[in-house]
N, C-alpha and C positions, 0 to 999 in steps of 0.2 A: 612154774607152770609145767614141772615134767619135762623129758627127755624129750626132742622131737627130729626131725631128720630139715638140716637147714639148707634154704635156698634162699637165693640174693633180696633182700628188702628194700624195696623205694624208701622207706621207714617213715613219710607219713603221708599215706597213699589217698587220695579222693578224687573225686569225679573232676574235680575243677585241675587238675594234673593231668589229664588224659583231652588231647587234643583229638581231634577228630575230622577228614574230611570224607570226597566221597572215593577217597584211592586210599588211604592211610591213614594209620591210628599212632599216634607220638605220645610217648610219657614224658613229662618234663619234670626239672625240679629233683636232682637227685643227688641233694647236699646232705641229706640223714640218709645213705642208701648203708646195707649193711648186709649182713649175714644173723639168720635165725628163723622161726618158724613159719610158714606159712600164714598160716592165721594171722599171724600181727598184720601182716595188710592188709589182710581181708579185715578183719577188726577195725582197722585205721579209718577202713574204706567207710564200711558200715557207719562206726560214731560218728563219722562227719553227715553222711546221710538221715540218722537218727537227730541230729542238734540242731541240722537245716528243719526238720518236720515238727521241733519240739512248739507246745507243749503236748502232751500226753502221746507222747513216740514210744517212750516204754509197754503201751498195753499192743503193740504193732510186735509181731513174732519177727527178730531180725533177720533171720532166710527167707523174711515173706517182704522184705522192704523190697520197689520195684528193682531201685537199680542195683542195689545189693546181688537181687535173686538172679539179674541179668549177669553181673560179673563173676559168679558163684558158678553158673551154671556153663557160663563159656571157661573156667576154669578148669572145673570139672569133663568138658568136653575133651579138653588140652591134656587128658588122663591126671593132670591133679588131683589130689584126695585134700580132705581138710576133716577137722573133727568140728561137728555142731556147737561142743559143751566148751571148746576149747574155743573159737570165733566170741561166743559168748562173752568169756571172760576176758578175750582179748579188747573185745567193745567196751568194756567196762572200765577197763584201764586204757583207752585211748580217748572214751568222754573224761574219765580223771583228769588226765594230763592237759584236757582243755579246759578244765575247771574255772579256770581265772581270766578265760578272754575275755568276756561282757566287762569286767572290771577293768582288764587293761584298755577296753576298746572305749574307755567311759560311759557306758551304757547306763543312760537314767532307771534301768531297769537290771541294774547288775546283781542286786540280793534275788529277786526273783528266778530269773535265770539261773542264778548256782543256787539256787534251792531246785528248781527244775532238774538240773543235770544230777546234784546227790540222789534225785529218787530214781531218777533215770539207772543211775549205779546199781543203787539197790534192786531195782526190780530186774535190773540181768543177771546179778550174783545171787537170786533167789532159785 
């Protein structure tokens, strides 16, 4: 995915990791943290918001997802940059990598589902 300038990674960032009261905001969960690009947790962030809203999340622009746009844009406030094309592809390969939950979660509905997320793939790498 190209050169990119690295900073510290939760490495698999989502809404449900981010604690929140009405003083403090806590991240928890920081046994994959690591070093690399930005976008991968924005990515991370994103597929998990895109898998919660499936079926048909793919035809949803993912910088228009609610909480996405929210975390994006206070990111962005924090003088972060992020590149669009690169989130994209980074979403792509963090729904991959959850490819097999319904399966391992036994889900009566496990071929659906990974047929759900492959198109979901698809339609971000187009």
């Amino acid at each position: 995915m190209g050169r990119c300038r690295c900073v510290l990674l939760h490495g698999d960032f989502s809404a449900d990791q981010v604690l929140v009261d009405q003083h403090e905001v806590r991240l928890i969960d920081f046994d994959r943290c690591g070093l690399g690009p930005a976008e991968s947790d924005l990515g991370s962030f994103a597929a998990d918001e895109l898998i919660r809203g499936l079926p048909g999340s793919g035809s949803v622009p993912v910088l228009d997802l609610p909480v996405t746009a929210a975390l994006l844009a206070g990111y962005t406030d924090g003088h972060g940059s992020f590149s669009e094309r690169r989130v994209r592809d980074w979403v792509a390969l963090h729904v991959l990598r959850r490819l097999n939950e319904p399966f391992r979660a036994c889900s009566p509905h496990w071929r659906e589902s990974t047929a759900e997320r492959m198109k979901l793939i698809e339609q971000l790498l187009v």
